[in-house]
C-alpha positions in Angstrom: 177.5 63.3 -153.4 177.7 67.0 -152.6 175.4 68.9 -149.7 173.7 70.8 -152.2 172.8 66.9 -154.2 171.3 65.4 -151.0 169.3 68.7 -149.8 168.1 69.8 -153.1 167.2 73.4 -151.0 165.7 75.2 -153.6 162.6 72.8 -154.1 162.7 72.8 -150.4 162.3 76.5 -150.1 159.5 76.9 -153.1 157.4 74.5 -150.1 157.8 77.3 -147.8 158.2 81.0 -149.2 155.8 82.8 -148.5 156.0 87.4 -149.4 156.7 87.5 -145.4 160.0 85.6 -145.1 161.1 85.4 -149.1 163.4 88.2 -148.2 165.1 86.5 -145.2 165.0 83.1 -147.0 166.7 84.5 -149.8 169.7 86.1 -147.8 170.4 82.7 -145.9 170.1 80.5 -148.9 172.6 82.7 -150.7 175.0 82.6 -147.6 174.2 79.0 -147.4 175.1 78.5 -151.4 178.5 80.6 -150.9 179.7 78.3 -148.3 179.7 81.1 -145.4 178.1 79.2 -142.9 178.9 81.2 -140.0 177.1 83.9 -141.5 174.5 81.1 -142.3 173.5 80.4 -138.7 173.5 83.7 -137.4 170.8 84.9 -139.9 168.9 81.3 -139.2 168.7 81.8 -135.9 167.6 85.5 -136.1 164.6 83.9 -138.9 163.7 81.4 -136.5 162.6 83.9 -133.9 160.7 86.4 -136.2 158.9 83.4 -137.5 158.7 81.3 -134.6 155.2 79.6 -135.4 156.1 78.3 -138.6 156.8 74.7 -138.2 157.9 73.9 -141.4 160.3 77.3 -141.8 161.6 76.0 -138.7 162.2 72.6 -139.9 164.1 73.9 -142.7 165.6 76.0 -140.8 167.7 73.3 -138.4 168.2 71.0 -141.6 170.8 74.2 -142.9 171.9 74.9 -139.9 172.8 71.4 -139.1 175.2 71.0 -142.7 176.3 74.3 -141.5 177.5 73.4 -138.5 179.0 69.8 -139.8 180.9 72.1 -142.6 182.5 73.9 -139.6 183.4 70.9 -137.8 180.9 71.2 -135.3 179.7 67.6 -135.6 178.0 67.2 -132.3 176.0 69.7 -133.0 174.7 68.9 -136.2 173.9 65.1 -135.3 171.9 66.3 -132.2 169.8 68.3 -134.8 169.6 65.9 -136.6 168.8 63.5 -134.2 165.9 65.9 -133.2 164.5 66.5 -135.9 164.4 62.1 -136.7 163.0 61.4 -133.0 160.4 64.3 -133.1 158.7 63.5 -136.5 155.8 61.1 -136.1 155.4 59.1 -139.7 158.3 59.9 -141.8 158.3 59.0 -145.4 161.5 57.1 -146.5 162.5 60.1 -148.5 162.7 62.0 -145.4 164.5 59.3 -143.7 166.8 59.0 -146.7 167.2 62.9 -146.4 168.5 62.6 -142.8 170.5 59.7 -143.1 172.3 61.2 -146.1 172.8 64.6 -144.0 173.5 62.6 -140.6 176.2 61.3 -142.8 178.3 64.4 -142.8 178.9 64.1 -138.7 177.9 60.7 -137.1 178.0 57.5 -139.2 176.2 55.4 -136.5 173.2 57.9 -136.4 173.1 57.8 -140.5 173.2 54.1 -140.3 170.5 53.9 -137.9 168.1 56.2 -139.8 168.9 55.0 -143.2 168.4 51.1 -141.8 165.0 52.2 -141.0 164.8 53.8 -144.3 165.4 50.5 -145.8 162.9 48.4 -144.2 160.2 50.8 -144.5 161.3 50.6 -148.7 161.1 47.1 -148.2 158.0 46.7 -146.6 156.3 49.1 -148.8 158.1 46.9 -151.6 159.2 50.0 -153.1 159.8 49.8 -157.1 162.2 52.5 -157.3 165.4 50.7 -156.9 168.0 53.6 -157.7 166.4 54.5 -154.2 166.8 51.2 -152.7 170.3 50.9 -154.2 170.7 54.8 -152.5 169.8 53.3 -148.9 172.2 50.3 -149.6 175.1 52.4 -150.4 175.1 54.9 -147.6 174.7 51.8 -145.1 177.9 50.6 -146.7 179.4 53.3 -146.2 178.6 54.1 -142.9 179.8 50.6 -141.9 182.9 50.9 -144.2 184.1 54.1 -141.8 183.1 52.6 -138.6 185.3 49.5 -140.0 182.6 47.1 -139.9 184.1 45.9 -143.5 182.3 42.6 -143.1 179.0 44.5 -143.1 180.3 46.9 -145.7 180.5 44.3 -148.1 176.9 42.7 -147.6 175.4 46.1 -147.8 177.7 46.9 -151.0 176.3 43.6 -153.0 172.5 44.4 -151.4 173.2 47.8 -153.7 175.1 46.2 -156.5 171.7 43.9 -157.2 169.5 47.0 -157.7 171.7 48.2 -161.5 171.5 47.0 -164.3 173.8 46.1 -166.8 172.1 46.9 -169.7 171.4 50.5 -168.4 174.0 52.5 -169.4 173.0 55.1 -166.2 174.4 52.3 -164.0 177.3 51.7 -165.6 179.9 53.6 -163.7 178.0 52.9 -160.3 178.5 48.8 -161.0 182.4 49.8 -162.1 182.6 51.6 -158.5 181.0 48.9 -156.7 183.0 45.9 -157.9 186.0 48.2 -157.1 184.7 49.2 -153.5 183.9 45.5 -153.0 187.6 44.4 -154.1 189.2 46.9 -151.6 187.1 45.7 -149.1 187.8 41.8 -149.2 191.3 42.5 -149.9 191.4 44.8 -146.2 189.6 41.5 -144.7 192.2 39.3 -146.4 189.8 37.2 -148.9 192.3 37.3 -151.7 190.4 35.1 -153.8 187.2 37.2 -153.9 189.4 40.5 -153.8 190.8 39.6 -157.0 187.8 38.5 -158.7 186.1 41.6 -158.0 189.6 43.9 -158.9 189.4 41.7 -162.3 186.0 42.2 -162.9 186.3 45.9 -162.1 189.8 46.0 -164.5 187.5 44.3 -167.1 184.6 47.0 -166.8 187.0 50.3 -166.9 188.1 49.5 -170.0 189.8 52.7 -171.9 186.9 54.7 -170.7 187.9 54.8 -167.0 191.9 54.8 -166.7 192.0 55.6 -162.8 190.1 53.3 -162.1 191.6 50.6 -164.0 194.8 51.6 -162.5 193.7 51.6 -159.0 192.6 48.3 -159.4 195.9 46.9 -161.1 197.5 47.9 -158.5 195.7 46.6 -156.0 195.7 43.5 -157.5 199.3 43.6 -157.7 199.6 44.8 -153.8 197.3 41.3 -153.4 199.4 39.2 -155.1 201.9 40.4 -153.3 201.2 39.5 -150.2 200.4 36.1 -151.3 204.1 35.8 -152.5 202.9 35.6 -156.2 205.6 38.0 -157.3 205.2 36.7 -160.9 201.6 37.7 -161.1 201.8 41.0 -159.0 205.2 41.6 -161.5 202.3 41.3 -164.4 199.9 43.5 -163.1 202.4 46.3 -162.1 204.0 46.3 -165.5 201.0 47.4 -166.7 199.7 49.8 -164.4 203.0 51.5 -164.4 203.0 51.9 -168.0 199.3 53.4 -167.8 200.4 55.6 -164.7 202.6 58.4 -166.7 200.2 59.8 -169.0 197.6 59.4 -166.4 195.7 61.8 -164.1 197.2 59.5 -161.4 200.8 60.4 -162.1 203.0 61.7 -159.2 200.0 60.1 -156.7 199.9 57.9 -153.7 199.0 55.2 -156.3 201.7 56.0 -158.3 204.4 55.5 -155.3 202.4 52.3 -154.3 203.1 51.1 -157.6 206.8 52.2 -157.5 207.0 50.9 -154.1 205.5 47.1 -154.9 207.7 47.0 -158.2 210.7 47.6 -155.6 210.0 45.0 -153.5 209.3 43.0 -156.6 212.8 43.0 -157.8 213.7 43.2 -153.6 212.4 39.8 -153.2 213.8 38.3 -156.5 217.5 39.4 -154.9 217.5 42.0 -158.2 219.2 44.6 -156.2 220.4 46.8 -158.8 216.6 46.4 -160.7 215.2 47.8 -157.2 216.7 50.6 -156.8 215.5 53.3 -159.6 212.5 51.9 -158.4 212.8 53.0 -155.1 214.1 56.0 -156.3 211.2 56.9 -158.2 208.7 55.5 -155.0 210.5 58.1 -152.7 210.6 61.2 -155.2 207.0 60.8 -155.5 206.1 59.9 -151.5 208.1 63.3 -150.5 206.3 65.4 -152.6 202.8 64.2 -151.4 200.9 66.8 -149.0 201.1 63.5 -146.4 202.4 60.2 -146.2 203.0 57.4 -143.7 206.3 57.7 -141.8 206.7 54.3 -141.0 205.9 53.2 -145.0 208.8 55.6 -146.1 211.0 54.6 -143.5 210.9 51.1 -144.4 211.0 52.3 -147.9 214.4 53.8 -146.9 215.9 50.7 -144.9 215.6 48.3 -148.2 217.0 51.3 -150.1 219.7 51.6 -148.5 220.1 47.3 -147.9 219.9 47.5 -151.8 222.7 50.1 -152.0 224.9 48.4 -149.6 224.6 44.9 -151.8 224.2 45.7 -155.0 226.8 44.8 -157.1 229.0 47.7 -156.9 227.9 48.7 -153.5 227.6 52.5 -152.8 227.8 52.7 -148.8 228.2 56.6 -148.6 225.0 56.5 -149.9 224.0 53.6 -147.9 224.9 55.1 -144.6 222.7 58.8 -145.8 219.7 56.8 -146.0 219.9 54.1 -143.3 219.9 57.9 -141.5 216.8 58.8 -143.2 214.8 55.9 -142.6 215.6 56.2 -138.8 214.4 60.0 -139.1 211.2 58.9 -140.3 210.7 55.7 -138.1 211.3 57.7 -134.7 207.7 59.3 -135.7 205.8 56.5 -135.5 204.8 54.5 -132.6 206.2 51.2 -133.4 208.9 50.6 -130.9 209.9 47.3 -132.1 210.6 48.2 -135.6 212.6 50.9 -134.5 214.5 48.3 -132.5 215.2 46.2 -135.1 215.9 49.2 -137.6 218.6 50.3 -135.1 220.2 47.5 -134.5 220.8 47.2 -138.4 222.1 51.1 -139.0 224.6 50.2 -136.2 225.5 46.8 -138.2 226.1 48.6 -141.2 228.2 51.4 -139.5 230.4 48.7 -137.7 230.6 46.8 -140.6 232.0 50.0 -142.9 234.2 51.0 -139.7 232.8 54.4 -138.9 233.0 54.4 -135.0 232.0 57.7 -134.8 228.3 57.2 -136.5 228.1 53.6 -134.8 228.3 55.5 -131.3 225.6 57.7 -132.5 223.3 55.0 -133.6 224.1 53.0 -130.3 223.4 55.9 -128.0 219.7 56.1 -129.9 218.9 52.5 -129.1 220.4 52.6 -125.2 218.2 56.3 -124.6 215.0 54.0 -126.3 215.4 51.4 -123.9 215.7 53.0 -121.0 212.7 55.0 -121.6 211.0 51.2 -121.6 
């Protein structure tokens, strides 16, 4: 949801213009509206001290100037107005509290969760019927947990929202399609296959030919399940057909798009199809290196089976065996994980020993004594 969807200014300024400060609202808002927030909070500030008796200016005043400051990276700043502004009200209605939790959002997911948990139970207790707003409070909590990786809490908060659409309402639709998808994610990072899957299916199921990305993102993900339950036959299913959706797709040449590459590779990897792996890794490392970011260690390990699948397929190329058990120690001396460095090490200078190249052996051994001694 964007800034301008939670704060709705413009009804909030038609509460407070008044022929006085319409010309000085007006500047700010369009500032505000043109994303130069800078410019933004100089102007507030200068408003707030020509009109420093009206409350309710005021107020509006620190609401825009703390998205401002959250849009600038200022974080702190912004929760501590908005942390004011939630401590200094006396009775605040839920769509205020809703309103702050939604903007405390944007900088501090513990503040958000603590005003939007109020929210809730004041919805609750006035046993609200408006339950796109009840679902609202729901979702936000989830999502506040989701970040702080409360994933278990996440979840309950996810199905709390999920219960407030409808199936039959064909608003809700896409929100119930998000949900089952969110909620598949999220039992598959707490390692409930069972109920990951169901929810994947269900969400695979819903997306139909109406929603291909997500459809895809959730094949996958199955796949990536099944996976790591050693069901390679399954996960084989299920990445057979989100590959085939992936090319014509909006989601071609993305991270999903390696992932899918990538589990296909280690499908044929763990099958001891060597010669089947390898376009596959091919296309998994074309697509990971032209990503604006990617994981180091992933396309390092990527590399090492490469190049294992190189070295034993069944005419074994080791030229180009050797060039990228090279490249995945490049990229796995950025990451942090010692041990799999180690390991990858000791392997490189296998393979060099083993294809009688002193020269690149000595190199490779020189890397794992310098790496110990710094232990």
């Amino acid at each position: 949801m964007s800034t301008m969807d939670i704060l709705n200014l413009d009804e909030k300024v038609k509460e407070i213009i008044r022929d006085e400060n319409k010309a000085d609202l007006e500047v700010i808002i369009e500032e505000f509206k043109r994303n130069h927030f800078p410019n933004v909070l100089s102007k507030s500030k200068k408003c707030r001290q020509k009109y420093s008796t009206d409350e309710k200016l005021k107020e509006l005043l620190s609401i825009v100037e703390a998205v401002s400051h959250a849009q600038i990276g200022e974080n702190s700043t912004s929760a501590e107005i908005i942390s004011s502004l939630y401590k200094s009200s006396s009775r605040m209605t839920s769509d205020d509290l809703i309103l702050y939790a939604e903007l405390a959002f944007m900088s501090d997911y513990k503040l958000a969760r603590r005003i939007m948990s109020e929210a809730v139970k004041q919805m609750e207790n006035d046993e609200e019927t408006d339950r796109i707003k009840l679902a609202r409070g729901f979702l936000v909590l989830g999502e506040a947990e989701e970040n702080l990786e409360k994933f278990a809490r996440a979840i309950r908060y996810y199905q709390r929202g999920l219960t407030y659409f409808q199936d039959d309402d064909n608003r809700d639709k896409y929100m119930i399609l998000f949900l089952h998808f969110k909620l598949g994610v999220l039992y598959s990072t707490v390692n409930n296959s069972e109920e990951a899957i169901n929810y994947l299916n269900k969400t695979v199921e819903l997306a139909g030919d109406d929603h291909p990305e997500m459809k895809i993102n959730s094949l996958v993900s199955i796949a990536k399940t099944y996976g790591s339950k050693e069901e390679d036959k399954k996960a084989y299913a299920y990445l057979t057909e989100a590959i085939e959706l992936l090319d014509d797709s909006s989601l071609a040449e993305t991270l999903v798009h390696a992932e899918a590459f990538t589990e296909m590779a280690f499908y044929y990897f763990n099958q001891s199809e060597l010669d089947e792996a390898i376009p596959n890794y091919t296309r998994a490392i074309e697509i990971f290196l032209n990503l604006p970011a990617y994981s180091a260690r992933k396309i390092g390990m990527i590399y090492m089976q490469y190049a294992y699948c190189l070295e034993h397929k069944k005419q074994p190329n080791q030229t180009l065996a050797g060039r990228n058990y090279e490249l995945a120690i490049e990229k796995l001396e950025k990451t942090d994980d010692k041990e799999l460095l180690e390991n990858a090490l000791a392997d490189v200078i296998s393979f060099f020993d083993n294809t009688n190249n002193p020269r690149k052996k000595k190199y490779f051994e020189n890397k794992f004594v310098n790496m110990t001694n710094v232990n």
